[in-house]
C-alpha positions in Angstrom: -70.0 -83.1 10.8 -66.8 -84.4 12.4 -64.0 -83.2 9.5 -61.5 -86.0 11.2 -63.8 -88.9 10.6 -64.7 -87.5 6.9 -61.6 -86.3 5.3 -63.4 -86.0 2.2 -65.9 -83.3 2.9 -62.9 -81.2 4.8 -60.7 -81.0 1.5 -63.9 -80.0 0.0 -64.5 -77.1 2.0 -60.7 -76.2 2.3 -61.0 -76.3 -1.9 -63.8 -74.2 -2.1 -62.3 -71.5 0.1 -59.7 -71.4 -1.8 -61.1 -71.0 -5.1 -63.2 -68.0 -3.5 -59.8 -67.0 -2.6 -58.4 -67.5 -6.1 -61.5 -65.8 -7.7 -61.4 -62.5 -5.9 -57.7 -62.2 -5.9 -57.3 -63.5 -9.6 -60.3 -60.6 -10.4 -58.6 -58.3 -9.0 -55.0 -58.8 -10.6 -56.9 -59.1 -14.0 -58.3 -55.9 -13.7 -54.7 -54.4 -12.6 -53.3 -56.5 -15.3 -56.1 -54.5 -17.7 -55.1 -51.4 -16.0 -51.4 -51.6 -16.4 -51.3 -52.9 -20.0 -53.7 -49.7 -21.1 -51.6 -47.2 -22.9 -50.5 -43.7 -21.6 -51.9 -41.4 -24.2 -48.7 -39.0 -24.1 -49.5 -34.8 -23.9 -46.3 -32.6 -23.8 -47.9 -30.1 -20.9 -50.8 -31.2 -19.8 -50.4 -32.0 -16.0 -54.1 -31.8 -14.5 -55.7 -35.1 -16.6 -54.1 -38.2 -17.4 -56.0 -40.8 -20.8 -55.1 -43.8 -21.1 -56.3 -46.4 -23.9 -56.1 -50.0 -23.2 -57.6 -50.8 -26.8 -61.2 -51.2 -26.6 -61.4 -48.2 -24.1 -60.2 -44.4 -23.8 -60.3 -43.8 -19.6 -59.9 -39.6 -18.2 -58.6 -39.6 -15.0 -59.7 -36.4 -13.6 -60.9 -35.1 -10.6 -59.3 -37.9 -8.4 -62.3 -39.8 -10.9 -61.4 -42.0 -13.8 -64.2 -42.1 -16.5 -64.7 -44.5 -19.2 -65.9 -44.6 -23.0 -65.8 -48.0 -24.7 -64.6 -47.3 -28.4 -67.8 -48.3 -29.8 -69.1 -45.2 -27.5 -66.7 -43.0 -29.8 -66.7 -39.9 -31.1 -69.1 -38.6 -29.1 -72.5 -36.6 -30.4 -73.2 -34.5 -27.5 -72.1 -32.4 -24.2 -73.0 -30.1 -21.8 -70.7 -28.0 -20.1 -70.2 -26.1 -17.2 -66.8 -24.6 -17.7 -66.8 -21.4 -20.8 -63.1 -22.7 -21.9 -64.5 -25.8 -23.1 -66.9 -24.2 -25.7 -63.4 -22.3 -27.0 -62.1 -26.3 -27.3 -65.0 -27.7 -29.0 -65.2 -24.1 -31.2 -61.7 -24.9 -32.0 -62.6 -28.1 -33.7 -66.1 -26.8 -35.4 -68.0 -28.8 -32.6 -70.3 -26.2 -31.2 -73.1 -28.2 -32.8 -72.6 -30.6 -30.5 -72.9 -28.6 -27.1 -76.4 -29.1 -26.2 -75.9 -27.1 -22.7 -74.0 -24.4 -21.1 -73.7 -22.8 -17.8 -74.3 -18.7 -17.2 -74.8 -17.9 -20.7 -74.8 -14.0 -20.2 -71.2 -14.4 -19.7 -70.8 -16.9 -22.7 -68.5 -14.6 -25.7 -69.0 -17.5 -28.5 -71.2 -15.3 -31.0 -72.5 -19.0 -32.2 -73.3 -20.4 -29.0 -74.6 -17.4 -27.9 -77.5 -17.4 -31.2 -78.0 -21.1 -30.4 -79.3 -20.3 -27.1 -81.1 -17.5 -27.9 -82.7 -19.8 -30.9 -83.3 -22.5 -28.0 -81.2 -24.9 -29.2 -78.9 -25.0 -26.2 -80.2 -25.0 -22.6 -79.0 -23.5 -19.6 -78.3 -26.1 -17.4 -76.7 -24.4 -14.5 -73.5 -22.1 -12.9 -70.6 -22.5 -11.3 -71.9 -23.0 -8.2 -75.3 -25.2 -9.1 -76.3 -28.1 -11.7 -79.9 -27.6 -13.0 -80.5 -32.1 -12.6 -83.6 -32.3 -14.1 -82.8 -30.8 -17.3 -79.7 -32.6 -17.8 -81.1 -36.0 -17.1 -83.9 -34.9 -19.4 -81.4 -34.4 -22.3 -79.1 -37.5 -21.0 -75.9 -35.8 -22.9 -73.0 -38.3 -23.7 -70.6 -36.4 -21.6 -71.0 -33.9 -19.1 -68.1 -31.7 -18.5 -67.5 -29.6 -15.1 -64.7 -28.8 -13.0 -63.4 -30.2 -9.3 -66.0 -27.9 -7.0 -66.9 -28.6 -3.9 -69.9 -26.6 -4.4 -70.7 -29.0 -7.3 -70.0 -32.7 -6.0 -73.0 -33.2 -5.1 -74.7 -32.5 -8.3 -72.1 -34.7 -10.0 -72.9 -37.4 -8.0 -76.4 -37.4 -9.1 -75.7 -37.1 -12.4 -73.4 -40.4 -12.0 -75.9 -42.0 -10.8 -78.2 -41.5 -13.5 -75.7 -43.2 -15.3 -73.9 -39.7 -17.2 -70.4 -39.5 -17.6 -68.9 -36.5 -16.2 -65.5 -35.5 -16.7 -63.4 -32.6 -14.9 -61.9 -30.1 -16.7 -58.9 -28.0 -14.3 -57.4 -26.4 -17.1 -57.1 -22.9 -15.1 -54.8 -25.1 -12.6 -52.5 -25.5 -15.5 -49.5 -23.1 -15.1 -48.1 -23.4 -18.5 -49.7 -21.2 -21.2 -49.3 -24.5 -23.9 -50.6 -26.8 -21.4 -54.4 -24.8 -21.5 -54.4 -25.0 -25.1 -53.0 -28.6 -25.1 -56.9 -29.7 -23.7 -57.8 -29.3 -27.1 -56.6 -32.7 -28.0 -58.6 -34.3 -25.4 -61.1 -33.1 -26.7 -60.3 -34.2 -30.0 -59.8 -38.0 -29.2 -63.6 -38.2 -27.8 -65.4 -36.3 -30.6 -63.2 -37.8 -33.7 -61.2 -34.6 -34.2 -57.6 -36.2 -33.1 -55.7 -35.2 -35.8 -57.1 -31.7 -36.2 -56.4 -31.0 -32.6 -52.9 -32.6 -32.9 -52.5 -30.2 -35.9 -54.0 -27.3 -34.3 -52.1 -27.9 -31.2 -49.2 -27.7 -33.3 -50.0 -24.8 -35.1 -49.9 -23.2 -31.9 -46.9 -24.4 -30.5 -45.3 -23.4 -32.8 -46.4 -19.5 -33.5 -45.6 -19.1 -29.3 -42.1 -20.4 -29.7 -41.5 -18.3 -32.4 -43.0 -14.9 -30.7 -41.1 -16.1 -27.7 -37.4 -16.2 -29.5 -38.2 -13.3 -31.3 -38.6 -11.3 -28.0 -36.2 -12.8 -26.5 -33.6 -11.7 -29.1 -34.4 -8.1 -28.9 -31.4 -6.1 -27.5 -32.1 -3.5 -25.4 -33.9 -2.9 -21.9 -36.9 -5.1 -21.2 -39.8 -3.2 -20.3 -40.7 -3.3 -16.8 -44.3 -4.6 -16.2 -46.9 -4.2 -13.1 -50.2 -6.3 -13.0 -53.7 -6.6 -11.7 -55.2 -3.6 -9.3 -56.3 -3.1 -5.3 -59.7 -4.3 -4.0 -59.7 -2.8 -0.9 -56.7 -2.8 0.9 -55.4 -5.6 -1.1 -53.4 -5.2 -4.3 -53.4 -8.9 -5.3 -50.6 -9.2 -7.8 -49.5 -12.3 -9.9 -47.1 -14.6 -8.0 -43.6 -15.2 -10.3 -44.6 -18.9 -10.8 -48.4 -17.9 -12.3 -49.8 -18.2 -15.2 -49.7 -14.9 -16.0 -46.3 -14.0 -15.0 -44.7 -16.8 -17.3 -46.9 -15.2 -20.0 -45.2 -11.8 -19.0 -41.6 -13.7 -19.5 -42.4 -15.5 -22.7 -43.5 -12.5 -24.2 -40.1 -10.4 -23.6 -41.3 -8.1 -20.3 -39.0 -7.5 -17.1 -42.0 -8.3 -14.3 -41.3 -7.1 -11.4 -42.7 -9.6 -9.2 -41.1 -12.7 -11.1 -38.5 -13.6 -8.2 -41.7 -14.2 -6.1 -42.7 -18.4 -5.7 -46.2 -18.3 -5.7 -47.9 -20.1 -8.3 -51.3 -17.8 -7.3 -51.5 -14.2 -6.0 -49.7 -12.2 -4.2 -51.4 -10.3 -0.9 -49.8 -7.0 -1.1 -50.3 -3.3 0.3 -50.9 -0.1 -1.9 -47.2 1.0 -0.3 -45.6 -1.9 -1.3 -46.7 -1.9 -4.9 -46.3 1.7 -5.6 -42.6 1.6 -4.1 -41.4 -1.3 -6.9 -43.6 -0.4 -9.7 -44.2 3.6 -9.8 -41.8 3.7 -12.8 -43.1 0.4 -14.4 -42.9 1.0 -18.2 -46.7 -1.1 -18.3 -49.4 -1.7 -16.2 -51.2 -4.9 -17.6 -54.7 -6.2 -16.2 -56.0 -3.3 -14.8 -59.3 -4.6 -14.3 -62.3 -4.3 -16.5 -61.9 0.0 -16.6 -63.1 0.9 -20.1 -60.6 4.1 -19.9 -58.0 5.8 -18.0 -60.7 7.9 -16.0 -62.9 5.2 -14.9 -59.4 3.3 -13.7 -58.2 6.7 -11.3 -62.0 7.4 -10.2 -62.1 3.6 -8.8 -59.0 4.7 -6.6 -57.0 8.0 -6.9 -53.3 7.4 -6.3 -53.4 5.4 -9.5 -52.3 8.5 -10.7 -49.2 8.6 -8.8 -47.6 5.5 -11.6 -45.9 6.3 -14.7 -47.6 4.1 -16.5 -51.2 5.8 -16.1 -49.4 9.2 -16.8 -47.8 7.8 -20.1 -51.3 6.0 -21.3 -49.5 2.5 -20.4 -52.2 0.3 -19.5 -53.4 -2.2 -20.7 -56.8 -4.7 -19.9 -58.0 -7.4 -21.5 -61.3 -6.6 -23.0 -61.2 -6.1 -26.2 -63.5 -8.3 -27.1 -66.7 -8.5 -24.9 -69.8 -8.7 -24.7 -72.5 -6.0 -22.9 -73.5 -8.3 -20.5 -69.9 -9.5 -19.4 -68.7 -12.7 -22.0 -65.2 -11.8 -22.8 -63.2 -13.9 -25.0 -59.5 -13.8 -23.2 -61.6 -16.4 -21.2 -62.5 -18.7 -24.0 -60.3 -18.1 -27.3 -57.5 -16.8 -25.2 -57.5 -20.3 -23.0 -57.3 -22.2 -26.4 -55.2 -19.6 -28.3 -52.2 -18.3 -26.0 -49.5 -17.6 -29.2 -52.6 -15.0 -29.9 -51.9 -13.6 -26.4 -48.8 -13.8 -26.4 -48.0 -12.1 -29.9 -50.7 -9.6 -28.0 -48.5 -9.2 -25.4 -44.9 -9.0 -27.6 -46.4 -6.1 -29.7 -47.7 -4.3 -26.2 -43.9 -4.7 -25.0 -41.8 -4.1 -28.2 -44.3 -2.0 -30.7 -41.2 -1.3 -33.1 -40.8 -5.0 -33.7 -44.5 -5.6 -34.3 -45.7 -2.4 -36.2 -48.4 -4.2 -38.4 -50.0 -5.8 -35.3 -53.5 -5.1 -34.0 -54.3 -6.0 -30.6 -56.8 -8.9 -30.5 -57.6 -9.4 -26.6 -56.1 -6.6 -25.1 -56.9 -2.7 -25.2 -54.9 0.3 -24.5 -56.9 2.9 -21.9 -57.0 6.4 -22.8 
C-alpha cells in the first residue's frame, strides 16, 4: 500500500509504533519509578546486603540477586539453610522451629537443632560445596538461605527455577564485628521478630562499646598479641584490617600485625613470625590443639615463644562438639560483645576477675 496516496493508514502505523514505543519505555520507567520510591531499610554496619521496602514488598539484594517477598508472604514459616551462622540468627530470635533443613549437621553446635535432626525433624539437605535438589523441592521451604559460591550456582539456579527464593548470606565478608551480628535484624523483618532483633541488636551494641572503653581506659602496657599457627611452611596470620584483628583492638591488645592492610591473611614464614612475636604476651587462635603438648608435637619450635612457655595461649573451643560443631562459629557470629568481653578478660584478667571464658580456652 502506497503510504503517499493513503495518508490515513501511514499515521496509523506511525501511531502504533509509537505507542509500542511508549509502552515499553513507559514500563520500564514505572518499574524504576517503583524501584526508586521503595525505601532503604537503614542498618548501621551492615555492608554485604541491602532491603529495601517499597510498601507492599520487602526486596534483599544479595549476591549481585535481588529477591522479593510481597507483605502478604510475611513473616515467613519456614527455611533451610546452608550457612551454620544463620541457625545462631534464627536461635537468637527463638526460630529454630522454623528451620526445616541444614547443611553438614555433624559440624552443627546448636544442641536444639542438633536433637531435631536426630528426631528427623530437620533434613540434611546438603554442604557447602553441594545442594541435595530433590529434597528441597520436596519440602518447597519459603526461603532458602546460602551464600555467594561458585560451587553452588548451579544448584541455586535450580532451585529458582522451581520457583524458591534463595537469599545470600556473606556475613563472614563483613569486617566489622557489629556488622555479623547486625544480620540478625534481617532476619527479624522476614520472620516477624523486628523489634526483638532491633532490641537484641541493641543489647549488643551496647555491652561491646562498653567492654571496648573499659579497655581502652586501662593504663598501662597493652599486651602484645600473636595469632593463628603454620600449615606447612605458611604461618597465615590475620591481616591488620581483619576481622579478627579489629576484634584484637577493640578488646584492648597491642597486635603485632595491625599496621599490615590486608583485610584477609597474611602469607608469612616461620622466621618472620618468630622474629616479631617470640616475646608476644598471647598467642590467640592456635588452632584446634586441646593442650599445650598436642600444639608443640604438631611443630616443635612452638616452643621457642614466650607465650607457650608462660601457658599463654589461647583457642577458641570451648564449646564443641565430638564431632567438630563449635559454637565461636554460630553464637560467636551473633554474639561478638561475648567475644569480646572473652577477649578483654584474656588481655586484662585484673579488670575482669569474676569472668569465665565462654568461647575461648586456655591450653595447659
Amino acid at each position: 500500500m502506497d503510504s503517499l496516496k493513503y495518508p490515513y493508514f501511514a499515521n496509523m502505523k506511525k501511531m502504533l509504533i509509537l505507542a509500542c514505543i511508549c509502552l515499553v519505555f513507559g514500563c520500564k520507567d514505572r518499574a524504576k519509578t517503583i524501584e526508586s520510591d521503595a525505601q532503604a531499610i537503614e542498618f548501621k554496619y551492615i555492608t554485604k546486603i541491602r532491603m529495601t521496602d517499597d510498601g507492599e514488598s520487602i526486596r534483599i539484594h544479595s549476591g549481585g540477586e535481588v529477591t522479593r517477598f510481597s507483605k502478604e508472604e510475611l513473616p515467613l514459616n519456614s527455611a533451610m539453610v546452608i550457612p551454620t551462622s544463620v541457625i545462631a540468627y534464627l536461635d537468637e530470635l527463638d526460630l529454630t522451629d522454623k528451620i526445616t533443613g541444614i547443611s553438614q549437621p555433624a559440624h552443627t553446635y546448636n544442641p536444639a537443632i542438633r536433637k531435631l535432626y536426630k528426631n528427623n525433624q530437620i533434613q540434611e539437605i546438603g554442604t557447602f560445596n553441594e545442594i541435595f535438589i530433590e529434597k528441597v523441592l520436596v519440602s518447597k521451604p519459603e526461603i532458602f538461605v546460602s551464600m555467594s559460591s561458585p560451587a553452588l550456582a548451579k544448584f541455586h539456579e535450580i532451585l529458582k527455577s522451581n520457583g524458591i527464593s534463595v537469599i545470600y548470606i556473606d556475613e563472614y565478608e563483613e569486617l566489622n564485628p557489629l556488622a555479623k551480628a547486625e544480620y540478625v535484624k534481617i532476619f527479624g523483618i522476614l520472620f516477624g521478630k523486628e523489634r526483638e532483633a532491633e532490641n537484641l541488636f541493641q543489647e549488643i551494641e551496647e555491652n561491646y562499646k562498653t567492654i571496648q572503653a573499659m579497655t581502652a581506659q586501662l593504663s598501662g602496657q597493652k599486651p602484645t598479641v600473636m595469632a593463628n599457627q603454620i600449615y606447612g611452611d605458611i604461618w597465615y596470620m590475620p591481616g591488620g584490617k581483619s576481622f579478627q584483628a579489629l576484634l584484637f583492638r577493640d578488646a584492648g591488645g597491642d597486635y603485632l600485625w595491625a599496621d599490615t592492610t590486608q583485610e584477609g591473611t597474611l602469607h608469612l614464614s616461620f622466621e618472620s613470625v618468630y622474629e616479631k612475636a617470640k616475646d608476644a604476651d598471647v598467642w590467640m587462635n592456635a588452632g584446634d590443639f586441646p593442650n599445650l603438648n598436642a600444639l608443640k608435637g604438631s611443630y616443635n619450635n612452638y616452643d621457642w615463644f614466650e607465650a607457650v612457655r608462660n601457658q599463654k595461649v589461647y583457642n577458641w573451643n570451648q564449646r564443641i562438639t565430638a564431632s567438630g560443631g563449635n559454637d565461636y562459629f554460630e553464637k560467636g557470629v551473633t554474639r561478638p560483645d561475648w567475644v569480646l568481653k572473652d577477649l578483654a578478660a584474656i588481655f586484662y584478667p585484673q579488670s575482669f576477675p569474676e569472668h569465665e571464658l565462654y568461647f575461648y580456652k586456655r591450653l595447659k
